[in-house]
ROMIBA-271610 format. One line per 3 residues: number of its first residue (from 1); their letters; for each residue y, x, z of C-alpha. Coordinates in nm, 3 decimals. Example, Ala and Ser with C-alpha at 12.3 -4.5 7.8 and 13.67 -1.06 7.14 Angstrom:
1 = as = -0.450 1.230 0.780  -0.106 1.367 0.714
//
This chain:
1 = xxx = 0.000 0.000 0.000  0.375 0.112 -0.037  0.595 0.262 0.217
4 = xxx = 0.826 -0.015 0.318  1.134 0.125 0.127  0.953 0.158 -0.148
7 = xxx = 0.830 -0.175 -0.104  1.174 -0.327 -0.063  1.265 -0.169 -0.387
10 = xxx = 0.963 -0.345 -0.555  1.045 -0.670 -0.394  1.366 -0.679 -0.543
13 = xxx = 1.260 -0.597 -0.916  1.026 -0.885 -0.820  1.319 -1.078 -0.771
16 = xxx = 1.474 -1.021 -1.082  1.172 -1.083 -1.289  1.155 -1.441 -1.110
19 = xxx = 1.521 -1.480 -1.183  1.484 -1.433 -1.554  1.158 -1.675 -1.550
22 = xxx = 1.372 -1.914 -1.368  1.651 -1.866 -1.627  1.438 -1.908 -1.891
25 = xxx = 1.265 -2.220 -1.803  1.539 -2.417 -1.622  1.834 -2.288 -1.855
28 = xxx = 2.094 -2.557 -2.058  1.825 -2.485 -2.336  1.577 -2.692 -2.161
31 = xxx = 1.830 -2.974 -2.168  1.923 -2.901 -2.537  1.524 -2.884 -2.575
34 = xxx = 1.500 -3.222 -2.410  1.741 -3.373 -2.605  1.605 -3.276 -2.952
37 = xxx = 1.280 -3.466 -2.816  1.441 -3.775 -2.750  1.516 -3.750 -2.462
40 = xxx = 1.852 -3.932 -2.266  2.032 -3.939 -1.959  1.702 -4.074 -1.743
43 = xxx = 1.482 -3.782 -1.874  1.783 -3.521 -1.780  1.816 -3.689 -1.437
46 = xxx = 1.444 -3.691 -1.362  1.409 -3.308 -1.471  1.700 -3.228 -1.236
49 = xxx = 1.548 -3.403 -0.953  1.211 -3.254 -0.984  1.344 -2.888 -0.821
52 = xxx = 1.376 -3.087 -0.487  1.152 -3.377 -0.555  0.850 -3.190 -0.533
55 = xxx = 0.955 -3.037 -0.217  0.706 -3.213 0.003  0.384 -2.959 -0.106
58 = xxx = 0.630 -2.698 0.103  0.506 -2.905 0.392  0.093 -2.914 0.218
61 = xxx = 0.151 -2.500 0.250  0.249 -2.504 0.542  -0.003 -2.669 0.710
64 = xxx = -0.306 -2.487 0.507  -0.182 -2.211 0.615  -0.257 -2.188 0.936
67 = xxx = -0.644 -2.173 0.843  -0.614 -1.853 0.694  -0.583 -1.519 0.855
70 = xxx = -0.422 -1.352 0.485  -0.131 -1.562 0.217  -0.183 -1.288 -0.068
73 = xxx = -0.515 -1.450 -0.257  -0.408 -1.861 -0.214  -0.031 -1.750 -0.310
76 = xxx = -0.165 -1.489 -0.612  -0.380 -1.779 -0.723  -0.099 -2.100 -0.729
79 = xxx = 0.156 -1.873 -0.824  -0.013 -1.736 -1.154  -0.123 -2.069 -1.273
82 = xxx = 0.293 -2.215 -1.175  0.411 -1.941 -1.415  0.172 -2.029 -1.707
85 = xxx = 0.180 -2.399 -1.656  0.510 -2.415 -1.878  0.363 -2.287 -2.179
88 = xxx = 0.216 -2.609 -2.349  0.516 -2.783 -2.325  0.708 -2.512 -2.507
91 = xxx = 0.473 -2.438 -2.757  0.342 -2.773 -2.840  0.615 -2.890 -3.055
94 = xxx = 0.594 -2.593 -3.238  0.193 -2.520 -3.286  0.160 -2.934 -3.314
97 = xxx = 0.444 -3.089 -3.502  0.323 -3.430 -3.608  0.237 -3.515 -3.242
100 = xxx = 0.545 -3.780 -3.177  0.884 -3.661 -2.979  0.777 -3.931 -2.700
103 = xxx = 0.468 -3.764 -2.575  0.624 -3.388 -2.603  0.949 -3.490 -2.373
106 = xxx = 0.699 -3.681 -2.157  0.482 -3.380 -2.168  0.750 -3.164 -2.098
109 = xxx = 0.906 -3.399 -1.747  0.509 -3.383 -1.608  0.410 -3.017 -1.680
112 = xxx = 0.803 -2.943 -1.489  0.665 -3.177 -1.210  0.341 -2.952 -1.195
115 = xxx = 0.512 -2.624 -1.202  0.795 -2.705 -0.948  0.523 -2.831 -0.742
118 = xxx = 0.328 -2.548 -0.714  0.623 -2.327 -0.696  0.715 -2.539 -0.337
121 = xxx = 0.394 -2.509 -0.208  0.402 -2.116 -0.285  0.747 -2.100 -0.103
124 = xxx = 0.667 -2.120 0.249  0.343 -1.904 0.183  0.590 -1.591 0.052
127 = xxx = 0.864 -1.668 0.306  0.667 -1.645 0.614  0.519 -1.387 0.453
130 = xxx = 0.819 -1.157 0.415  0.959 -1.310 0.769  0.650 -1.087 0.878
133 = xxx = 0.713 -0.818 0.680  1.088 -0.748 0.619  1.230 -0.577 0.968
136 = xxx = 1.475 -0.774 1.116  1.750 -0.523 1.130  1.975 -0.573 0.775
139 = xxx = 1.752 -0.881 0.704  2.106 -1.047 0.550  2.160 -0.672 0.409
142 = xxx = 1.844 -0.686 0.197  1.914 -1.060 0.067  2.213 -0.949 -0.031
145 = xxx = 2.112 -0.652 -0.248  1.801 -0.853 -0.368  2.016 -1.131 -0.480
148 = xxx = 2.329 -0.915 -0.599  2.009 -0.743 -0.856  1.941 -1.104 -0.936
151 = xxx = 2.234 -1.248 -0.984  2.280 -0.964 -1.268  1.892 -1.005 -1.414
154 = xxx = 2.003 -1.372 -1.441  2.351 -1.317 -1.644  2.166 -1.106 -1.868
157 = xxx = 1.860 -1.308 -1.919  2.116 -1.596 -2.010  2.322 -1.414 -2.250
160 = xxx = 2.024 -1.248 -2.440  1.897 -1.573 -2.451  2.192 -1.770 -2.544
163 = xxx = 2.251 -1.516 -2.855  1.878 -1.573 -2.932  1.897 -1.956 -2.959
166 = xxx = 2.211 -1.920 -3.120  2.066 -1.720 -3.418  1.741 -1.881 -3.423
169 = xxx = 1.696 -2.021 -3.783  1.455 -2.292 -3.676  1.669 -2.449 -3.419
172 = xxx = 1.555 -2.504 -3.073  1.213 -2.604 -3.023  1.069 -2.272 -3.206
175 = xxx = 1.351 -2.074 -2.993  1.216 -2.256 -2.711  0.863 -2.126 -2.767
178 = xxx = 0.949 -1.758 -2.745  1.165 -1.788 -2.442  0.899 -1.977 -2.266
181 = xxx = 0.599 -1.694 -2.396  0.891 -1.442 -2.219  0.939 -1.641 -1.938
184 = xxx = 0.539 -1.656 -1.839  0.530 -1.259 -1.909  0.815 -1.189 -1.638
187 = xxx = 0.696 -1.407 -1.408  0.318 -1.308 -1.385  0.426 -0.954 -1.324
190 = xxx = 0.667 -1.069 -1.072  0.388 -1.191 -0.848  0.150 -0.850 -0.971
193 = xxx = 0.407 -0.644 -0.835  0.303 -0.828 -0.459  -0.067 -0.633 -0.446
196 = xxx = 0.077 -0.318 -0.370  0.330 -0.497 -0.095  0.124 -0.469 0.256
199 = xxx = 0.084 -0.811 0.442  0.054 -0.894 0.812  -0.177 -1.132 0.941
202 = xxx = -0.095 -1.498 0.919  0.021 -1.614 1.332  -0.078 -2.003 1.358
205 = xxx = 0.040 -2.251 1.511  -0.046 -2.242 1.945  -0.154 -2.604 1.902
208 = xxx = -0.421 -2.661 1.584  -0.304 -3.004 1.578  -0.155 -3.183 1.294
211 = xxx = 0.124 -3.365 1.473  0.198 -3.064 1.666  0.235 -2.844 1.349
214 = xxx = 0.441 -3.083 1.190  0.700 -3.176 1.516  0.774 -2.807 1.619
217 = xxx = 1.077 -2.698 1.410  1.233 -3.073 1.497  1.183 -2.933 1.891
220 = xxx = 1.442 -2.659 1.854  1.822 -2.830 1.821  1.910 -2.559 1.579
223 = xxx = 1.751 -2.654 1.372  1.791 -3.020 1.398  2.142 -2.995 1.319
226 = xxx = 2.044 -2.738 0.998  1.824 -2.969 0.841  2.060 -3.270 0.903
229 = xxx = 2.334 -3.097 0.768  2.101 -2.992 0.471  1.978 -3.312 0.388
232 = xxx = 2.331 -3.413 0.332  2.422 -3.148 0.118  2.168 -3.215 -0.110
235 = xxx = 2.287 -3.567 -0.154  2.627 -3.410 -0.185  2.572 -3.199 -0.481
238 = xxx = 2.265 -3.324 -0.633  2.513 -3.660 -0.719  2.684 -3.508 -0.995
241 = xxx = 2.508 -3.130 -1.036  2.202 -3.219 -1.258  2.459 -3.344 -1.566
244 = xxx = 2.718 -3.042 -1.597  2.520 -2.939 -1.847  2.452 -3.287 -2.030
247 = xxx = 2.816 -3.355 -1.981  2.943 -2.995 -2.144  2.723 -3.072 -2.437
250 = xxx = 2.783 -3.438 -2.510  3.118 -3.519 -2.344  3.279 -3.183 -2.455
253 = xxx = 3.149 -3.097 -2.717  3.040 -2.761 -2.644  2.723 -2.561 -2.834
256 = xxx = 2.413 -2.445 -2.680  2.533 -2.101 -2.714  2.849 -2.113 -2.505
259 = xxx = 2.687 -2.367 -2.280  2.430 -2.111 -2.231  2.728 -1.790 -2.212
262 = xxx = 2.907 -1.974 -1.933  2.566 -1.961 -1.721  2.500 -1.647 -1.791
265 = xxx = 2.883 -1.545 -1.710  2.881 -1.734 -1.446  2.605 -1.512 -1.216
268 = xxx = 2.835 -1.226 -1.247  3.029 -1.419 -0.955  2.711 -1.391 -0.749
271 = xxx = 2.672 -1.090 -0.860  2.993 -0.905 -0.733  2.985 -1.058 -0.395
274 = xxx = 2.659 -1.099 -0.285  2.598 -0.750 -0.091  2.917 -0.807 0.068
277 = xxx = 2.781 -1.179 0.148  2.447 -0.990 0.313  2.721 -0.771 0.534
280 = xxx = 2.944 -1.029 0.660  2.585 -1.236 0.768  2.438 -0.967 0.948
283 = xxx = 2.783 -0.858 1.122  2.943 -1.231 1.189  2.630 -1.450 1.149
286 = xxx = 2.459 -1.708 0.878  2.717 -2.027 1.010  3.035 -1.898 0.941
289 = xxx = 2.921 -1.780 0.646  2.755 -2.105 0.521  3.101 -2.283 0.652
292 = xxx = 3.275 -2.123 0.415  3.082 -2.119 0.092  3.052 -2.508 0.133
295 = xxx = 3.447 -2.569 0.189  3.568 -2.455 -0.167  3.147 -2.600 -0.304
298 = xxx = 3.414 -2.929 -0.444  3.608 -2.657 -0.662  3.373 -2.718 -0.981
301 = xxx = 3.317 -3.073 -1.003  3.724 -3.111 -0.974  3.754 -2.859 -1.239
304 = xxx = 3.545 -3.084 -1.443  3.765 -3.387 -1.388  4.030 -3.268 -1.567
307 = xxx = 3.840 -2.992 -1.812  3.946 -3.116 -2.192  3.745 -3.266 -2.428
310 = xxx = 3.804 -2.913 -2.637  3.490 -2.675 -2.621  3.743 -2.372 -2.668
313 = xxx = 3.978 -2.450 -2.414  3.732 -2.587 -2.205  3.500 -2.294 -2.210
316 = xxx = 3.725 -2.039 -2.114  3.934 -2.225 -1.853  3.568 -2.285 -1.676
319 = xxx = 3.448 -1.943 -1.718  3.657 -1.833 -1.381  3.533 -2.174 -1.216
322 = xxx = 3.144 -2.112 -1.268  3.155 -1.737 -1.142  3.349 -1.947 -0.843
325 = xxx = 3.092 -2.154 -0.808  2.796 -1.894 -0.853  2.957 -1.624 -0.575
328 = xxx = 2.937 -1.972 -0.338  2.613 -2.024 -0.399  2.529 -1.682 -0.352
331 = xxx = 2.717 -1.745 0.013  2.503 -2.033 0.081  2.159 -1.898 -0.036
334 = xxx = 2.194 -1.584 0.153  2.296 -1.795 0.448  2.027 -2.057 0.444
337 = xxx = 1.735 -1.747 0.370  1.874 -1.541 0.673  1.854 -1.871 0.912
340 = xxx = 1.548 -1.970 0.843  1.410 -1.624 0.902  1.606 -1.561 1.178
343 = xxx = 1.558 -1.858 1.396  1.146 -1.926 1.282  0.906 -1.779 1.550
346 = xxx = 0.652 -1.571 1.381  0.411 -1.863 1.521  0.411 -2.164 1.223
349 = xxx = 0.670 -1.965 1.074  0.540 -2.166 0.769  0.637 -2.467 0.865
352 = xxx = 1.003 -2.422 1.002  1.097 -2.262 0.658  0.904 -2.564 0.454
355 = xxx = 1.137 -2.819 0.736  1.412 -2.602 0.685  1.412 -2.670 0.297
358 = xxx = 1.188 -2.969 0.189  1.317 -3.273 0.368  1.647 -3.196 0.232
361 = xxx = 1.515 -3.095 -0.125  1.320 -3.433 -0.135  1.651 -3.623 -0.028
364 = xxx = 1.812 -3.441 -0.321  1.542 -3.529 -0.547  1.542 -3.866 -0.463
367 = xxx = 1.965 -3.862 -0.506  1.876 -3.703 -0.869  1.660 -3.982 -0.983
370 = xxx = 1.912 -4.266 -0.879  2.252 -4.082 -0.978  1.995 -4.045 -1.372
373 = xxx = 1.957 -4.453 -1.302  2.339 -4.488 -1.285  2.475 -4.248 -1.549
376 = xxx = 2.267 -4.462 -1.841  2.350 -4.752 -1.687  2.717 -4.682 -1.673
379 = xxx = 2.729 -4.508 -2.010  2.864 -4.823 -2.151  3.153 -4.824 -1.945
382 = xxx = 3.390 -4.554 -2.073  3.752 -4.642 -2.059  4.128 -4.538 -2.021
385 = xxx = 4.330 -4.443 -1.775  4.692 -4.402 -1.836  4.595 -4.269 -2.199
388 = xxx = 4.351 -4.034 -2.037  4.016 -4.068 -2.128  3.732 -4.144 -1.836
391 = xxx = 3.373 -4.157 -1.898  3.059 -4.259 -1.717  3.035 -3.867 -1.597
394 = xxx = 3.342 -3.879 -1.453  3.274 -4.151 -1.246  2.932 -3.967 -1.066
397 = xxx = 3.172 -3.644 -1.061  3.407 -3.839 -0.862  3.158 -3.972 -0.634
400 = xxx = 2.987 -3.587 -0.589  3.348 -3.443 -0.534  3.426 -3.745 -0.212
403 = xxx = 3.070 -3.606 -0.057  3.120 -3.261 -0.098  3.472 -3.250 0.109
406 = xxx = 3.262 -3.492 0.346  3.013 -3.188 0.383  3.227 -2.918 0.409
409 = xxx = 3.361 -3.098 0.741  2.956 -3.206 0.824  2.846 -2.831 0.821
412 = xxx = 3.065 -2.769 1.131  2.774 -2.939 1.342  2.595 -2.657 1.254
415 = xxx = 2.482 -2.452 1.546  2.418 -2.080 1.547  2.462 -1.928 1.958
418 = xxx = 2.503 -1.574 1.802  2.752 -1.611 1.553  3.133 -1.560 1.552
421 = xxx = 3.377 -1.777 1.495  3.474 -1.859 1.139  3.790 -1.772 1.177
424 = xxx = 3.712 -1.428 1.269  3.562 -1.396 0.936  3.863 -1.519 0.754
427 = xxx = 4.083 -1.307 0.932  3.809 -0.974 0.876  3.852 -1.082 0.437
430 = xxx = 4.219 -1.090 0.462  4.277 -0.782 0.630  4.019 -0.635 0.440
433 = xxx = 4.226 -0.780 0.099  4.523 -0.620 0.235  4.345 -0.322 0.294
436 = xxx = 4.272 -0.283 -0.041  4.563 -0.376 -0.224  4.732 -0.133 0.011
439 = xxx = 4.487 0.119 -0.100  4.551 0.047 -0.490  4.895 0.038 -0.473
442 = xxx = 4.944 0.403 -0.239  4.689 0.540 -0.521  4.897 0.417 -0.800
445 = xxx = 5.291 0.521 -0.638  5.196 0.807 -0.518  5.267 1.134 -0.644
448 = xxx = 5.131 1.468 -0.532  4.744 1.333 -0.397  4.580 1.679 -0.450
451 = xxx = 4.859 1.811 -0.216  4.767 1.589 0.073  4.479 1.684 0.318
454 = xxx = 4.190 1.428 0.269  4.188 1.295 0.619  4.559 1.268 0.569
457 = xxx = 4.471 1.020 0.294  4.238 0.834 0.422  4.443 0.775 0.796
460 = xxx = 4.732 0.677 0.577  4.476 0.435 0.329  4.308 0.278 0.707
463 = xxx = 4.649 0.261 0.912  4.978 0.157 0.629  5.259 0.147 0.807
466 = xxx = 5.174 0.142 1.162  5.427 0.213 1.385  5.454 0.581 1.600
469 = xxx = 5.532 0.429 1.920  5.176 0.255 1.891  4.850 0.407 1.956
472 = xxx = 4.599 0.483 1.723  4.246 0.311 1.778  4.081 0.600 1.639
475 = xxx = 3.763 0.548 1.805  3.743 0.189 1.697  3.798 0.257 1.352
478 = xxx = 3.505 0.536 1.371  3.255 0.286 1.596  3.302 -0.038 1.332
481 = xxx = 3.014 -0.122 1.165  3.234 -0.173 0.845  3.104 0.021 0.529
484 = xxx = 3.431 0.044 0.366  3.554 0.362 0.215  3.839 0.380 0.492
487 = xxx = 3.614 0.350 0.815  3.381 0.608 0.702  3.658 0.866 0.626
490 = xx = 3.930 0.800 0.800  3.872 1.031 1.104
//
């Protein structure tokens, strides 16, 4: 087995191979795919519920697996058959042409149901599994390099792919073929790279019964309020999230390709922040954190309110938006990931992660399905509004935008003992922008820098401006566990 840093390394090229199967398979192609099989606003809705709807086999893992002493084999064995499950869908309309549109997009919404389902019951199985593994010290750390390497795996996977499809001769359901044949490729050797990752024995539950098992993460108020909180949020966002993509590409006006470029742009957001975002949760905690990432959450879904029916304009005026967007959901992600591992006992570990994740996922699900019901239903019901045009998507975007500001005050119930207050977090980011605008401007004015003594540089980079009559806290600025450039150098 591998050393554990070398192990970390591998789990995080891991990650990035899952990102780009991810990418691949759950892309604005798939709805572009959809839609050149028939299908409408029901089929879109249903596909974007499925990601949380089939969240309930989180809690099927989690009980099996407290009858087995290893995860490796059962996960190996799901996971493999998840990642290939796609494949007939993607290259049935291609290899089988006269088989009617209905049965492929039908095809298509069960084999999704399949995969998704198997990918939630190998969830908790990996989780607990690296809950056991990872050491606890820079948990948040690690997420946040894993999922800054993702985040970047992910915007290229996109573009490549969005170029691809653009170029693609036979239009999309040939395109589609090949990125699903890549997709399967990546992810099998995502979950190949695990046999050389060492695994500690599975720790069950104290109590082998059923109703035990299931009640013990609901025991802890902790995480009560989480998954309350949670479950909201999914309702929240999963109102209007599902149909940015249907709406860029039929209310818009906007081609696969750029559809496909403002995803892929989009994770370079994520991608920028996201080791920072592993920092600040390690030093201040997962709440304030996850407090802030959900307050400016409403900042997309207003953007699309007023985004013009122009798909120049409209793509680059929501390319800043999206990488918005995508650095907040790197916040929340790394948030959620470190909670759950921090606050699960290594005992039905399991289940706390699949309670942590699957009752909300399933509410989510459910909101997907019904907000699909309502979005054909209203389609007929596009009007005007003081000569500005409204349609049936802005109506659900409305609705998603009123529950979002509803959750950003909601997640203040959340309860972490350990964790600082979030104001101490927003004051740490603005002196840390002032910091570093400080920095860029004394490197840009001044005049003679190879003159000046380094720690004479970096004291005046750390301290602008401070006053002679006060005294330095030199031996604060050394003992901070801040890995800035200034309070590594200063003294």
């Amino acid at each position: 087995m591998w050393p554990q840093q070398t192990a970390q390394r591998a789990i995080i090229f891991a990650g990035c191979l899952g990102m780009i199967y991810l990418q691949l398979t759950t892309s604005p192609a798939t709805v572009q795919f959809a839609r050149a099989l028939g299908g409408n606003g029901l089929h879109i809705g249903i596909l974007g519920a499925l990601p949380t709807a089939m969240l309930f086999m989180q809690f099927v893992s989690a009980v099996l697996v407290n009858r087995f002493k290893y995860r490796r084999r059962l996960w190996l064995t799901v996971g493999i058959a998840h990642r290939l499950v796609m494949l007939p869908a993607a290259l049935g309309p291609t290899l089988w042409p006269d088989m009617p549109d209905g049965f492929w997009i039908w095809t298509l919404v069960g084999l999704t149901a399949i995969n998704y389902g198997m990918a939630d019951f190998c969830h908790p199985l990996w989780m607990s599994w690296m809950g056991d593994y990872l050491p606890k010290q820079g948990l948040s750390r690690f997420w946040g390099r894993r999922h800054l390497w993702m985040h970047w795996a992910a915007a290229a996977a996109l573009g490549l792919a969005a170029v691809y499809v653009s170029s693609h001769p036979g239009g999309i359901k040939p395109a589609f073929a090949v990125l699903g044949v890549i997709a399967a490729v990546c992810g099998v050797v995502d979950l190949l790279v695990f046999l050389k990752v060492d695994e500690p024995p599975v720790q069950p539950s104290p109590s082998p019964r059923l109703r035990d098992i299931l009640s013990a993460p609901f025991q802890q108020r902790e995480f009560r309020r989480f998954i309350g909180f949670s479950c909201f949020w999914h309702f929240a966002a999963m109102t209007g999230a599902p149909f940015i993509g249907l709406f860029l590409l039929e209310y818009v006006g906007m081609d696969l390709f750029h559809v496909m470029l403002l995803w892929a742009t989009s994770w370079i957001g994520g991608a920028l922040t996201a080791s920072r975002f592993g920092w600040l949760a390690d030093k201040f905690g997962h709440r304030p954190l996850l407090v802030l990432s959900i307050a400016f959450k409403s900042v997309l879904m207003i953007a699309l309110l007023f985004v013009p029916a122009n798909p120049t304009l409209a793509f680059w005026l929501l390319i800043p938006v999206f990488m918005l967007d995508a650095l907040l959901n790197a916040g929340i992600a790394i948030a959620q990931h470190g909670f759950l591992l921090s606050y699960s006992p290594s005992e039905n570990r399991a289940m706390y992660i699949a309670a942590g994740t699957a009752i909300a996922g399933m509410v989510g699900g459910a909101t997907s399905i019904g907000s699909g019901f309502a979005l054909r239903s209203l389609a007929a019901w596009d009007f005007s509004f003081l000569a500005v045009g409204v349609s049936h998507f802005h109506v659900l975007f409305s609705i998603s935008v009123l529950f979002r500001l509803l959750s950003a005050v909601l997640v203040l119930r959340v309860e972490e003992p350990e964790a600082a207050r979030t104001g101490e977090v927003v004051t740490h980011l603005w002196h840390a922008a002032q910091r570093r605008l400080l920095r860029l401007a004394h490197v840009t004015l001044r005049v003679d820098t190879p003159a000046k003594a380094p720690r004479l540089l970096a004291g005046e980079s750390a301290l602008p401006h401070r006053p002679r009559t006060r005294k330095v806290p030199w031996r604060d600025i050394v003992q901070a566990d801040d890995p800035s450039h200034e309070s590594r150098t200063t003294v």
